[in-house]
N, C-alpha and C positions, 0 to 999 in steps of 0.2 A: 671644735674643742679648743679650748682655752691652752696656748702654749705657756711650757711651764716657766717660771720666771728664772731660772739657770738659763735655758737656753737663749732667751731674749738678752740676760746677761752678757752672752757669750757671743753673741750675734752683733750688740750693738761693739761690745770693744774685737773683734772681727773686720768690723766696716770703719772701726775708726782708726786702726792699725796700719790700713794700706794694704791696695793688692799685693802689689811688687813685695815689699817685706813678709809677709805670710807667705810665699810662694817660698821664697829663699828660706826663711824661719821650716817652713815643713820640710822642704829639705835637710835642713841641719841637724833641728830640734825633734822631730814627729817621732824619735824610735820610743821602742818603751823602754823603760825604764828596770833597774832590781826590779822596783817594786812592782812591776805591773802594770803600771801608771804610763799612756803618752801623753806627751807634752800638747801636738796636738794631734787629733783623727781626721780622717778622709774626710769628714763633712768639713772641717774647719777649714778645710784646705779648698773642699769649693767654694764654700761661703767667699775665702777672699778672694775666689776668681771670678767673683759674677753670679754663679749658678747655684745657688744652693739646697743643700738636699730637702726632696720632698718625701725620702722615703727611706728609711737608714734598715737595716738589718741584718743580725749577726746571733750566732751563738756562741761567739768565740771570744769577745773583743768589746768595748766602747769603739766608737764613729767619732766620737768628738772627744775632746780635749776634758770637758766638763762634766760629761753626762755621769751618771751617779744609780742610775736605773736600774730596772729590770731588762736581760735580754730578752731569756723564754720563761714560758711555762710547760714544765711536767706532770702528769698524772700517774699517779700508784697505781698499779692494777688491782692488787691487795684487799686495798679499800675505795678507792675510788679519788682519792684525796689530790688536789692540787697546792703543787708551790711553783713557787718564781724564783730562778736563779737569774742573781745579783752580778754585778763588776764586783770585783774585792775590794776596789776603792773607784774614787773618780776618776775617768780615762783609762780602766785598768780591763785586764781579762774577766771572764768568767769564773764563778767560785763553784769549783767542780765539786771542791769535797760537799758542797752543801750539797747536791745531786746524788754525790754517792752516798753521803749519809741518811736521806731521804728515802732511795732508792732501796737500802740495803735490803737481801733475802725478798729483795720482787723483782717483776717488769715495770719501767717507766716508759711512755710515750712523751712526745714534745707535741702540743695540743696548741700553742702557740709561739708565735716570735715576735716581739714588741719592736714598735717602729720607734724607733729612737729619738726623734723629728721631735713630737709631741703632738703631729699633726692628725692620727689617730689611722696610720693606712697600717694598723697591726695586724699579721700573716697567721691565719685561723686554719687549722685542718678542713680539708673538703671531704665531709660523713658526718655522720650522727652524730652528735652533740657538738660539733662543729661550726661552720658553714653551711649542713646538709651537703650530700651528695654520697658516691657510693664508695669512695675512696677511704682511708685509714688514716690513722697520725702514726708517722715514722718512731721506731724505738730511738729514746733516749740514748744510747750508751753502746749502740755499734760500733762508732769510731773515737776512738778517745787519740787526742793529738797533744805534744807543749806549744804554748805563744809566748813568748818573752821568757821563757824558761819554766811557766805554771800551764799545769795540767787544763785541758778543758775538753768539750766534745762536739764533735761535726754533727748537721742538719746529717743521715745519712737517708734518702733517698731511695726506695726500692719502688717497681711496676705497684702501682696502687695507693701512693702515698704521694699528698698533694698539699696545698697551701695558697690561701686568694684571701684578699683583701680588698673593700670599699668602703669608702666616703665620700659622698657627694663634696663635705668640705676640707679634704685632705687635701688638696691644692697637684693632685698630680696632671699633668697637662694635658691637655684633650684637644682635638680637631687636631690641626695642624701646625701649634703649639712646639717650640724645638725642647729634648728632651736631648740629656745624657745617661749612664745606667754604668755600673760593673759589678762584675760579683768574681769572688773567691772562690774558683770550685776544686775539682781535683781532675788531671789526666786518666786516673787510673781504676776511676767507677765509673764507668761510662757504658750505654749500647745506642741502638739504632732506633729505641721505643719512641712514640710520639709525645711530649714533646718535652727534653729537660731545658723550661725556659725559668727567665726571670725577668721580671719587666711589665709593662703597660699592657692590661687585656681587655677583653667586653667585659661588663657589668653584668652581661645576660646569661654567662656560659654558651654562648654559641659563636657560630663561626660568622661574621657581620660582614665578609666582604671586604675585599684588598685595602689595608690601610688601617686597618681596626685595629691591629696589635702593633706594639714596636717594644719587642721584648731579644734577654739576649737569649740564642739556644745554646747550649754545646753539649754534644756528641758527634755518633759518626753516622748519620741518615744523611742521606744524599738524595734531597727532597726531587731538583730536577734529574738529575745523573750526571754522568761526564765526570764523575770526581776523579781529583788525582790522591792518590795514598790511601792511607786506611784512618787518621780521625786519629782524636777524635778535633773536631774544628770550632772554632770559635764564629759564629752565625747570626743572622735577622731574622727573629719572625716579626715576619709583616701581615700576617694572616695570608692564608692560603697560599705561604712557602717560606720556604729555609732560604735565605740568598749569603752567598758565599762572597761577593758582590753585591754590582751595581745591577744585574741583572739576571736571566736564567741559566746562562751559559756559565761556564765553574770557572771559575778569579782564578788566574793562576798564581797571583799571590798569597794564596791560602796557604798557610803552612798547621801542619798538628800540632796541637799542643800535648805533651804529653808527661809534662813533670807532671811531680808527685802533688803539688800547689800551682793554680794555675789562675792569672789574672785574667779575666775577659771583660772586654770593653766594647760599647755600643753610642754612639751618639748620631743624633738625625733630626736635622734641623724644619721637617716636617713638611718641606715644601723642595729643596733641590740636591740636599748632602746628606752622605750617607757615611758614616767611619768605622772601621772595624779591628781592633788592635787587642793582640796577646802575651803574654808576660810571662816567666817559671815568676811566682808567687815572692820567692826565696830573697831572690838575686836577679843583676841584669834590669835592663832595660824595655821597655816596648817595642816587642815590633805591627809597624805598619799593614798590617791585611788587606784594609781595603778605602781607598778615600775616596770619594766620586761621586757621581749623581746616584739617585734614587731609580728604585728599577719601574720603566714605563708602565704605566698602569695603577702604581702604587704612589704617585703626587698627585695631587695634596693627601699627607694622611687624615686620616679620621680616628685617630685617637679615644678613648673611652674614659680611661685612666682608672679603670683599678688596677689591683698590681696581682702576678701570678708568681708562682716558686714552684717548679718541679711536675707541671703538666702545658700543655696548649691551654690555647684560650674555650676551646668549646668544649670544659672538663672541667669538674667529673660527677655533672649530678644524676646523669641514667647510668653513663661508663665509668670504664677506671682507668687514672692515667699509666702508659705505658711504659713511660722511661725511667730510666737510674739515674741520679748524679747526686754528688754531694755538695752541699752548701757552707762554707764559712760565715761569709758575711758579703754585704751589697748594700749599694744605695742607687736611688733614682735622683736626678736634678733636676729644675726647672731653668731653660735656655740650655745653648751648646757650649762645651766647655773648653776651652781653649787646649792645644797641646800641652804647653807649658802647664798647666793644669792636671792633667792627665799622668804628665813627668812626675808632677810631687807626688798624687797619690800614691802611684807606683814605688815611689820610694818610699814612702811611710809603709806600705803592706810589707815591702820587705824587709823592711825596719822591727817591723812588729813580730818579727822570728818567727814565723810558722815551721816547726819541723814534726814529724813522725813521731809520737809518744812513743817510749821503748822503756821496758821496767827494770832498766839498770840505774836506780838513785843514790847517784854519792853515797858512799857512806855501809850501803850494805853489801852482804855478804852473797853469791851466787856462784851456781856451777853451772860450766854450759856442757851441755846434752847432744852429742852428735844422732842426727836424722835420718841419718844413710842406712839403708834395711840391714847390712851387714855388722851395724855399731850401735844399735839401739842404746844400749847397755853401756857403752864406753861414754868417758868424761875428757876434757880438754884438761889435762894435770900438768904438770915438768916433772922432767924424770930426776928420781932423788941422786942420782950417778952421776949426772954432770947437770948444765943447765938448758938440755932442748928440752922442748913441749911435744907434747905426744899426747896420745887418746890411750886411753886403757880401761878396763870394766872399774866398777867399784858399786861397792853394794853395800847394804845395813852388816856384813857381814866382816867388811873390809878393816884393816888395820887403821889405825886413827893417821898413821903415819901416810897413809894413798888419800884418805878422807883427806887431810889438811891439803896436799897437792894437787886435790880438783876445786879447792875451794879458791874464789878468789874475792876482793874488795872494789867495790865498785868507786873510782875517784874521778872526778870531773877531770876530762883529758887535759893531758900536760903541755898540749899544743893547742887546744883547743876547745875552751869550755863546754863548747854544744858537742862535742861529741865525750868520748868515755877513756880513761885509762886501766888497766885492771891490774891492781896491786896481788901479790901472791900472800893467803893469810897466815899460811906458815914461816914465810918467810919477809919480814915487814921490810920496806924499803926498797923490794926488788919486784920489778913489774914486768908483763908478759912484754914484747918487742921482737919487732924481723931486724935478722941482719943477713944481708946476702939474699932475701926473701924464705930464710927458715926462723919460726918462732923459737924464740930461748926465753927464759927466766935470767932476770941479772939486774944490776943492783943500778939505781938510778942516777946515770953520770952529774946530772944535772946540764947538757949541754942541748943545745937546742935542736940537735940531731937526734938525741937520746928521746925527747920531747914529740917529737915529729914520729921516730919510728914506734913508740909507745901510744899511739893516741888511734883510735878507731870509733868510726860514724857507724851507729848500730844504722842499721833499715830493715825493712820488711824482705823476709825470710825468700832467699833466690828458690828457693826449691817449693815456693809458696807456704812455709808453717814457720812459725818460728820468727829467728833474726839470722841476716847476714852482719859481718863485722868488719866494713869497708874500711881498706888503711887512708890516714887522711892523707900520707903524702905520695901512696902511689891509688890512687883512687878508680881504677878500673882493676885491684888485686883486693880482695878478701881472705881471710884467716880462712883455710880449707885444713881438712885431717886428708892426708893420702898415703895410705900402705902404712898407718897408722904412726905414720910423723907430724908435726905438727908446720905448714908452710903459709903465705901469702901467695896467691896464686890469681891467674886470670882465667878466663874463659877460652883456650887456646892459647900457646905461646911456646917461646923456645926449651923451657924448662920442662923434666918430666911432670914437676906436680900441677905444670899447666893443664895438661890434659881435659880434653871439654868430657871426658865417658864421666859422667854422674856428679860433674861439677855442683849444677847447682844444689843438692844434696850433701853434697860434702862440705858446701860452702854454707850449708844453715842447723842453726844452733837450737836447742829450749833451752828459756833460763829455767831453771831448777831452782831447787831450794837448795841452799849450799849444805855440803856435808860436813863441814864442820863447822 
């Protein structure tokens, strides 16, 4: 396939730029931007280390600096109808609303994922109108997440939903050829099914014999045994095994990965090295898992070089594949990549803002809904008598004056943009805030304590539905209702509203439609 003439663009002022400078530059420059835009992506940052991608892929994001393309493709169930969702500009995220607009009043599946390269290794469902095979194409619109502050939606992965690609001339490396690989997944979709890889498989769908794959996995299967913890791990398939290590016995350097965003890295120079390194997505650094020889049996590999997403190599054209995981984004390299290499991308993905979509948008109006079987009915309001927070019923039935006190205004946190502040709509100016760790209503000092105790990181709902509403500056305490007061609380502690009996229930919210 004819590479397109951007990326050649991109490629040659890349190599005429200078390693060393692009390594520094991606560190500095790589986050994105208001607009959505990075300066530059994970490919640009191999390209100046040497290695550069042969296989880029995302739903979430551009890889490069320039790229202006299609990520995926979605199908209507409806009608039958395919589109492509776009970047919203060059270097920028995915344009979700065109998804949702597309999508409206049906089901959409993601039928493909375009490889970014231009090299043509783009990631096709494995089933019927597909690839063939007996697998499905994952729904569109499971996970919906923010990147850089704009909405977009995860690969989400279930047993029987798969993704393989080849080209004989897509340039991904074969025989014993050194290769590097990451991808974007999540801690927190994970099992022990066979096999959530991503990476270099057979061409044949079968199992070829030790050395045939060099893909990454992550979950928590514990191919030889001996594992320590519970997963989920950052892994090798090499074909006919998970290596956690250098060999079959369990690395004691394995640690779980288990944030919410999770980087995984692979590199294996095809003949004597093998690297294995894990990342929170967010924030932080690399850690080291595994660096050493290749496990006996499995040098020289024998590479194939198509590429898989979300099963083993020998799937799925009689079976279905068996594992969960979620996909961001990933690329494959050709040659191994340097550490320092490794370090920028690392920084660029956390750069690039991945957090938790949550439907509290600046600007509007919501009530939050306590979960707790005993409070179905009750709303988080302040009491019109003085200024604590407290839960209490309110219904269609209710005075405008209880209505206006469960309502509140959603403002980009006053400590901290990525999370939330919540302005009271009856009362402008005065926003919800712990002091002492009991929530009040009160008017905004403007000081940067006032800031801090006002500002809370939605996340996914402790009691599993819903949200919890993490304080940013005591971060193991969330907004809980107890004996129908309104506090900050932990999971155990010296306070009564610590109390762990139905914590996490009391600690998770529905946003509501606000009542006034």
């Amino acid at each position: 396939m004819t590479t397109p003439s951007w990326l050649c663009r991109a490629r040659r002022a890349l190599l005429a730029a200078g390693t060393t400078a692009l390594l520094v530059a991606g560190l500095l420059t790589g986050a994105v931007t208001a607009s959505g835009a990075a300066t530059q992506g994970p490919c640009d940052l191999y390209a100046a280390g040497g290695t550069p991608c042969v296989a880029a892929h995302s739903t979430t994001r551009a890889l490069y600096g320039a790229y202006n393309g299609p990520l995926y493709q979605v199908r209507r169930a409806s009608d039958g109808t395919l589109q492509d969702v776009r970047v919203l500009s060059a270097g920028g995220v995915a344009d979700a609303a065109a998804q949702d607009s597309f999508c409206a009043g049906t089901t959409c599946t993601i039928t493909r994922v375009y490889d970014q390269t231009g090299d043509g290794n783009t990631l096709v469902y494995q089933g019927t109108g597909g690839t063939g095979g007996a697998d499905t194409a994952a729904v569109a619109n499971t996970e919906a997440l923010s990147v850089g502050g704009h909405k977009a939606y995860a690969l989400y992965i279930n047993p029987g939903n798969s993704y393989f690609a080849y080209s004989s001339a897509g340039g991904v490396p074969t025989g014993s050829a050194p290769e590097g690989e990451y991808m974007v997944t999540s801690g927190t979709h994970v099992n022990n099914g066979c096999c959530f890889d991503y990476g270099n498989t057979e061409i044949d769908h079968k199992a070829d014999g030790n050395g045939a794959m060099d893909a990454i996995n992550f979950g928590t299967e514990c191919w030889f045994g001996g594992c320590t913890g519970t997963g989920p791990w950052v892994q090798a398939d090499l074909e006919n095994g998970l290596f956690s290590g250098g060999s079959k016995a369990w690395n004691p350097g394995q640690v779980s990965q288990t944030s919410r965003f999770v980087t995984a890295m692979l590199k294996n120079d095809g003949t004597t090295r093998l690297a294995l390194k894990g990342a929170d997505a967010q924030s932080g650094g690399l850690t080291q898992l595994y660096s050493g020889s290749l496990p006996s049996g499995w040098s020289p590999m024998h590479k194939q070089g198509a590429v898989i997403l979300g099963s083993g190599g020998d799937c799925c054209q009689t079976n279905r594949n068996a594992s969960a995981g979620t996909f961001y984004e990933g690329a494959m390299v050709k040659g191994y990549p340097s550490d320092a290499t490794d370090t920028a991308v690392q920084a660029n993905i956390a750069a690039a803002g991945y957090r938790t979509a949550i439907p509290f948008t600046p600007g509007a109006k919501v009530s939050l809904r306590a979960t707790t079987t005993c409070c179905t009915g009750d709303y988080l309001r302040h009491d019109t008598s003085d200024d604590k927070v407290v839960i209490a019923p309110v219904t269609s039935a209710s005075s405008a004056t209880d209505k206006g006190s469960a309502t509140w205004i959603v403002r980009a946190g006053l400590a901290n943009s990525n999370c939330v502040s919540f302005e009271s709509a009856d009362t402008p100016g005065s926003y919800l805030r712990h002091y002492a760790f009991q929530l009040h209503l009160q008017p905004d000092a403007g000081t940067s304590q006032f800031a801090a105790d006002a500002t809370f990181c939605a996340q996914p709902g402790n009691g599993g539905t819903g949200y919890s509403l993490q304080s940013f500056n005591y971060p193991a305490k969330y907004v809980r209702h107890y004996r129908l007061a309104g506090y900050l609380a932990s999971d155990g502690g010296a306070d009564a509203w610590d109390n762990p009996s139905s914590w996490a229930q009391d600690t998770t919210w529905l946003a509501a439609a606000p009542w006034s």
